[in-house]
N, C-alpha and C positions, 0 to 999 in steps of 0.2 A: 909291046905287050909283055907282061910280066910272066913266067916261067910257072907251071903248078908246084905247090908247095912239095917238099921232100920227103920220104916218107919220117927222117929225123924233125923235122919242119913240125910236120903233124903231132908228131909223137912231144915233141917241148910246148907246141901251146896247149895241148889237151891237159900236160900232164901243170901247165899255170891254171889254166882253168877250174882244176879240181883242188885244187889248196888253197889255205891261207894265205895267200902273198903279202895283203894290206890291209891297213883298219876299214878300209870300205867294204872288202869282203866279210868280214863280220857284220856289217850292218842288217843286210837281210835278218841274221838269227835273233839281232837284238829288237829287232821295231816294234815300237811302242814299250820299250823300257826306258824308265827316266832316269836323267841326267843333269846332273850339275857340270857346268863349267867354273870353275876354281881357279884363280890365278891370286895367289896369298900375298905377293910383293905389291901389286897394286890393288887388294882389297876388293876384287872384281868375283862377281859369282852370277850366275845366269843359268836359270831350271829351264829344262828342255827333255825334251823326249826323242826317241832316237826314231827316226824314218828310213826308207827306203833311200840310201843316195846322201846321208847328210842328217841334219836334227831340225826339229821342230822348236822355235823359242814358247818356252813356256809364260808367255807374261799374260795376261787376262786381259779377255778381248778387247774391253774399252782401254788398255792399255796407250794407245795410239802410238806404238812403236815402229810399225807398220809390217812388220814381220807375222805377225797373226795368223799362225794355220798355214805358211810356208815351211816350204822344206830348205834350209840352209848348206852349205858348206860347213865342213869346219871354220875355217877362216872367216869364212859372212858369220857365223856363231861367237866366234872369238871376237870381231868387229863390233857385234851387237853387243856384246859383255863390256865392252870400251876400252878394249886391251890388243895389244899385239905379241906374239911371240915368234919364234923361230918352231916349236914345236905343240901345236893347236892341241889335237889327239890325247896329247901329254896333261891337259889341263881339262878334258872330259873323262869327269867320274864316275862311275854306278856308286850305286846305292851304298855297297861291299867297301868304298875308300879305293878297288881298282880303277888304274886311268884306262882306258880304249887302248892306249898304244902299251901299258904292259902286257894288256890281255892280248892284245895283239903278237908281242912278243912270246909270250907265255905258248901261242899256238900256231906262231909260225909253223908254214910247210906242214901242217895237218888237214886230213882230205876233207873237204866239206863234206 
């Protein structure tokens, strides 16, 4: 059986829990703000709206892409655009021309 947490224990995950840590943690603030996925090297772009958890692909219903009103990953978003990267987050953009993962940086370790 595993030992109750420490009072230093408590105090480091409470104190992850109230910041910025990741572009996930921004997603709550942004949902339902739209998004492009951008990848300029291979000509990929993909309109999506941001959700709870991940993005929504913005293609029109009869689109038959099959993604329709799901909520994505980055990487299943990136997938869908028909690209690969090392860095997903980096090629989702608001509206502004910022990526998610500047803004991300931009607000690291700030309390929600």
């Amino acid at each position: 059986m595993k030992p109750p947490p420490t009072t230093k224990e408590k105090q480091t995950a409470t104190a992850r829990g109230t910041e910025i840590s990741s572009v996930k943690d921004l997603l709550p603030f942004l949902h339902g703000v739209p998004v492009t996925y951008r990848f300029d090297k291979y000509n990929a772009t993909l309109e999506g709206t941001v959700a709870a958890g991940g993005y929504v692909c913005g293609c029109a219903a009869d689109a038959s892409c099959g993604y329709y009103g799901k909520v994505l990953s980055a990487l299943q978003f990136e997938k869908h655009a028909g690209v690969a990267s090392k860095n997903q987050n980096g090629h989702v953009f608001l509206r502004n021309g910022t990526s998610l993962c500047e803004l991300f940086h931009a607000l690291r370790g700030v309390p929600t």
